[in-house]
N, C-alpha and C positions, 0 to 999 in steps of 0.2 A: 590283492587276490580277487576278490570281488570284480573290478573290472576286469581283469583279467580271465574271469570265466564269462562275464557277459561279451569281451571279444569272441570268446570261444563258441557262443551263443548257447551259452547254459544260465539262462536267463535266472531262471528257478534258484538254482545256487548261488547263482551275484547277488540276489536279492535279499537272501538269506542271511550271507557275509557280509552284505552293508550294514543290514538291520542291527546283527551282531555287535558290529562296531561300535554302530550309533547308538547304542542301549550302553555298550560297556562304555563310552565315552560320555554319554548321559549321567553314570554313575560314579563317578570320579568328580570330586571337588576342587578344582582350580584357585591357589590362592590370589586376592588382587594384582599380588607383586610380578604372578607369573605369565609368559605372555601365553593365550591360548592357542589354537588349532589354526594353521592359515584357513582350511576350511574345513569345519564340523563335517564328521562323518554324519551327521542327521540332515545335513542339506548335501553332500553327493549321495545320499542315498533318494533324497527326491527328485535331481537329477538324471540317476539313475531309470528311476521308475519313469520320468518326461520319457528316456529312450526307449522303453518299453511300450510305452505307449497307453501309460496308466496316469492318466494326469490327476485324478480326483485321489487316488493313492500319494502321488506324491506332492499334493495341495497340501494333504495332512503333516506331511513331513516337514513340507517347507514352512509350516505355524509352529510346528513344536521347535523347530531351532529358533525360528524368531521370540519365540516365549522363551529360551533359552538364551540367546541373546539379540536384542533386541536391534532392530535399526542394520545390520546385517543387508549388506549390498545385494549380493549373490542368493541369500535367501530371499530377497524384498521379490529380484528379478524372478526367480525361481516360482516363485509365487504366481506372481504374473500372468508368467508364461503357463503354468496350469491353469489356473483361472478362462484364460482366452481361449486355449484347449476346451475344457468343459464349456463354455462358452459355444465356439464350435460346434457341438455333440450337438446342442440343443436346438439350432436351427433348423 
């Protein structure tokens, strides 16, 4: 749903609905045995926010899923790519 309103460009509400997710997904105990998320809603929501055009917002995002799980491809990149972003701003 979330993406589906940031196509719609109702940024405000994508944002909201990831957060959502990513909190209620945050909140939920995974046991070893089980496999988890192909991708954490707390890294498409930083994702997210890279489209937006909010990188130091979703810097933060893409650290709490790597503290959540750690070594995370797509978060590591995710990262990154904010970084370089803000990075950018600063020139």
């Amino acid at each position: 749903m979330a993406w589906s309103a940031q196509a719609d460009g109702k940024t405000d509400e994508a944002a909201t609905l990831m957060r959502l997710s990513a909190d209620e997904e945050d909140a939920i105990e995974k046991l070893p045995v089980t496999p988890g998320p192909i991708v954490l809603a707390r890294e498409q929501l930083g994702y997210l926010l890279l489209e937006q055009k909010q990188p130091r917002l979703a810097h933060r995002e893409f650290e709490v899923a790597l503290v959540n799980a750690p070594g995370r491809r797509g978060a590591l990149q995710g990262e990154a790519r904010a970084a370089a972003l803000l990075a950018e701003k600063l020139r």
